[in-house]
C-alpha positions in Angstrom: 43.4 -18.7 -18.3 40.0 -18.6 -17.3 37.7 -20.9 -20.1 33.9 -19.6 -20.8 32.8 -22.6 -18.3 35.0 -21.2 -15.4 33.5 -17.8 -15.9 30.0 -19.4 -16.2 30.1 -21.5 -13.1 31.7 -18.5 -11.2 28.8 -16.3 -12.8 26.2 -19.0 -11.9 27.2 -19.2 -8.2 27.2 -16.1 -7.8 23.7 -15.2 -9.1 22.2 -18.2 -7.0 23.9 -17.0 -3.5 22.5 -13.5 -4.3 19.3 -15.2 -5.4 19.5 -16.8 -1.6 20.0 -13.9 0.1 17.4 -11.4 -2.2 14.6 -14.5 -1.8 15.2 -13.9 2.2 15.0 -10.1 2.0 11.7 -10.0 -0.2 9.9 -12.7 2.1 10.6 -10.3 5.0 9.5 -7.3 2.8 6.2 -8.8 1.9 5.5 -9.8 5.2 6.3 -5.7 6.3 4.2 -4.9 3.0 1.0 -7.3 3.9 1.2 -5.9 7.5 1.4 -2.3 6.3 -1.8 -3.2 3.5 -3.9 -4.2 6.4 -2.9 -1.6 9.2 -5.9 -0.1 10.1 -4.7 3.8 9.4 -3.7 2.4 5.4 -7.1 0.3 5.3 -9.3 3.7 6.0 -7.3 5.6 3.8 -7.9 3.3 0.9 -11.2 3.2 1.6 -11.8 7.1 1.6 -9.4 7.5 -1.2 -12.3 4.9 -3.1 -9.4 2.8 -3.9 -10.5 -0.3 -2.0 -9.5 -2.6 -4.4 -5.9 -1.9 -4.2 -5.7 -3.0 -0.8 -6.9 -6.4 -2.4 -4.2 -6.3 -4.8 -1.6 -5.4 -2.6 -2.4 -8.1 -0.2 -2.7 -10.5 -2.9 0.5 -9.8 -4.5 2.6 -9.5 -1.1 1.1 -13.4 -0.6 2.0 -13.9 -4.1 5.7 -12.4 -3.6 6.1 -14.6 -0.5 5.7 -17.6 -2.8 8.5 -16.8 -5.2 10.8 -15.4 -2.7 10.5 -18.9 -1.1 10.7 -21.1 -4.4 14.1 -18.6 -5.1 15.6 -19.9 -1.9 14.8 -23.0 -2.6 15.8 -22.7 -6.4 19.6 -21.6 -5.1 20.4 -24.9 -3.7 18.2 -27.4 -5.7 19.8 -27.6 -9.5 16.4 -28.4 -11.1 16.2 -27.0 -14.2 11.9 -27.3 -14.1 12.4 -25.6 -10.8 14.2 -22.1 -12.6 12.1 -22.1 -15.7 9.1 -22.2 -13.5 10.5 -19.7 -11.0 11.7 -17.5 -14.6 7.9 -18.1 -15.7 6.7 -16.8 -12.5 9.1 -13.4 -12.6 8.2 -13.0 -15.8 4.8 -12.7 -14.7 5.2 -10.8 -11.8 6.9 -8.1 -13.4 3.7 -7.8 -16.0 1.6 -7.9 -12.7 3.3 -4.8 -11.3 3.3 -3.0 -14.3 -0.5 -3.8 -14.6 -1.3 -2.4 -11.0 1.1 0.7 -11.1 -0.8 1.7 -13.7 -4.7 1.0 -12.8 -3.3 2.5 -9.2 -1.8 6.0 -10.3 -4.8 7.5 -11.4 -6.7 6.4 -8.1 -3.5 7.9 -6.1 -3.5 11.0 -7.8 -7.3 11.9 -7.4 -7.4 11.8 -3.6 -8.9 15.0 -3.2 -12.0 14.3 -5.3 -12.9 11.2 -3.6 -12.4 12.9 -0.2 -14.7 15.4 -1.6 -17.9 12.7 -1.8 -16.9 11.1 1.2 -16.8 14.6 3.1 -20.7 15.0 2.6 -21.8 11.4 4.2 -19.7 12.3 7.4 -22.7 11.7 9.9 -22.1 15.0 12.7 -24.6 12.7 15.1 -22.6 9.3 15.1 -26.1 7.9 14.5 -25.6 3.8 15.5 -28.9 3.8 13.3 -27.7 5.2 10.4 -26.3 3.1 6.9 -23.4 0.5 7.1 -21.3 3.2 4.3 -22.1 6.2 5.9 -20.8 4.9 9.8 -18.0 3.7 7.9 -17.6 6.8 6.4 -18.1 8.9 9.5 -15.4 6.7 11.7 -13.0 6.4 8.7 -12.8 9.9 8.9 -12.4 10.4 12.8 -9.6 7.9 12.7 -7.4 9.0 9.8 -8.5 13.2 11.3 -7.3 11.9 14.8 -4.5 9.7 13.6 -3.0 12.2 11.7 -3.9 14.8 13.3 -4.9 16.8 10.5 -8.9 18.4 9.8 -10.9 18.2 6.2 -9.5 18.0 2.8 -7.3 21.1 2.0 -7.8 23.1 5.4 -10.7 22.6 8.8 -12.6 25.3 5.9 -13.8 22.5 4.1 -16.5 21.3 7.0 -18.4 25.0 6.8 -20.2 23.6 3.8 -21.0 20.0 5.3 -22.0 21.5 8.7 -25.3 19.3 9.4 -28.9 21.6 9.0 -29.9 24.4 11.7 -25.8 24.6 12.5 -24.8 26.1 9.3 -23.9 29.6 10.8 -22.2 28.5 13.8 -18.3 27.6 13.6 -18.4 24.0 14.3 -16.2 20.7 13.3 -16.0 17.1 14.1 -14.7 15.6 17.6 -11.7 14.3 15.8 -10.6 17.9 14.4 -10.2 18.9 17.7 -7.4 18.6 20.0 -9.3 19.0 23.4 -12.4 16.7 23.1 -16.0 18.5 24.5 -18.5 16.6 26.6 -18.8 12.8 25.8 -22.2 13.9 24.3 -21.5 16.6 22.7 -20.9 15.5 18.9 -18.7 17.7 17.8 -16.5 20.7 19.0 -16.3 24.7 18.5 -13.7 25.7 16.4 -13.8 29.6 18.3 -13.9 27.6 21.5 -11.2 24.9 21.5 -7.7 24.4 19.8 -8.3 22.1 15.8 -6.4 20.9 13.6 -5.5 23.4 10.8 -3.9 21.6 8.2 -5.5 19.4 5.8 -5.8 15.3 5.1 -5.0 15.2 1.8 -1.2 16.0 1.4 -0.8 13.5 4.4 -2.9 10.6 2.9 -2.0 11.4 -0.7 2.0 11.0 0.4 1.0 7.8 2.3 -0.8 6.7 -0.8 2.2 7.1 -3.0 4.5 5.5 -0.9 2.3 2.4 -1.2 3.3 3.3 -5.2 6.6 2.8 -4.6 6.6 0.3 -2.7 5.0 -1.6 -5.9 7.2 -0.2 -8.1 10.2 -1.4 -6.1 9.0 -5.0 -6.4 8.7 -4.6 -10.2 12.4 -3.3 -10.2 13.3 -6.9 -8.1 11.1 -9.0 -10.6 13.1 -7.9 -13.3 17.0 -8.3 -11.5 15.7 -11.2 -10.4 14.6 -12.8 -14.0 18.5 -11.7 -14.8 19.5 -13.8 -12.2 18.0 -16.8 -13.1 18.6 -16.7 -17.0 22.1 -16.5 -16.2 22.0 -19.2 -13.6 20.1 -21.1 -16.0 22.2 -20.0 -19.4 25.6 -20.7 -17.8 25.5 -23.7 -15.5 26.2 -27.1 -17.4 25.5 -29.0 -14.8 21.2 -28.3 -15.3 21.7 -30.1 -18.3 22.6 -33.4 -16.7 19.5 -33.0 -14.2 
């Protein structure tokens, strides 16, 4: 019959070959997640979506993950008993971490329509190369995420009528990048009664983007806790990290 220190061992070897193979899978994962963070279509939605300072926290946690997932492949072969109560310590943390930033991120997520709205009325129709730092970033922001994703104002191309620049407030125009067949090289932006736009809007598109980026976090909280499982019972059952 099997005694409690048979079971233990069995358990403990277990736990540290999935811990092995899980550490491999996350560093890849936060390497996808980092790249993904600071894509350039991700990066402007962020920035439109005034939620910035997630991309900061993303980036810093994927580096963050990247440590772990290497001290838990390291942790599966060395028996160190400092080495799992750190590495416990540090999913312990982590999984307070993700909590922290799925919750300071939903509202920011959820609100993408409101933030488009302000950033709507700094969209610069002249691509001045003189005008403010925030509003060219604005102005391309939106030309690359309209282009990108082939998509045209918040809700619907309706939304531009009311950001149309002064004296062109009448006439049915939108921005180059709502537009499927661009004008003239200098002409700055495009007649919707003339040429083919985009119809549908950004925000379903960027707030689904968004969201997924949620996930993504909330999937790594998920791992932080199965992976604080794993090591209590790696470091509950197996005698021999009392002789180390």
């Amino acid at each position: 019959m099997l005694s409690l220190e048979d079971i233990g061992r069995y358990v403990s070897y277990s736990a540290k070959r999935v811990l092995f193979i899980v550490g491999m899978i996350v560093i890849l994962s936060s390497i996808l997640m980092l790249g993904s963070s600071h894509k350039g279509d991700n990066s402007i939605l962020l920035e439109l979506a005034d939620a910035s300072i997630i991309s900061s926290f993303v980036m810093s946690f994927g580096i963050y993950l990247i440590v772990i997932a290497a001290v838990c492949v390291f942790a599966a072969y060395v028996t160190n008993i400092q080495t799992i109560k750190l590495l416990t310590l540090m999913m312990v943390l982590n999984v307070a971490i993700s909590v922290g930033l799925l919750v300071s991120s939903s509202y920011k997520f959820n609100n993408v329509e409101s933030k488009l709205d302000a950033s709507q009325a700094k969209y610069d129709w002249s691509h001045n190369q003189n005008s403010p730092d925030d509003i060219k970033m604005t102005t391309k922001a939106w030309d690359d995420v309209q282009t990108s994703m082939r998509c045209c104002g918040i809700r619907s191309s309706e939304d531009w009528k009311i950001h149309r620049p002064p004296g062109h407030k009448d006439e049915s125009i939108l921005p180059i990048s709502c537009c499927y067949n661009k004008p003239e090289p200098n002409q700055p932006y495009c007649d919707e009664s003339t040429i083919s736009n985009f119809a549908e809007g950004c925000a379903i598109g960027m707030e689904f983007r968004l969201k997924v980026m949620n996930l993504s976090l909330f999937f790594f909280a998920c791992f932080s806790f199965v992976i604080s499982i794993l090591l209590g019972l790696v470091l509950y059952y197996n005698s021999e990290f009392e002789h180390n």
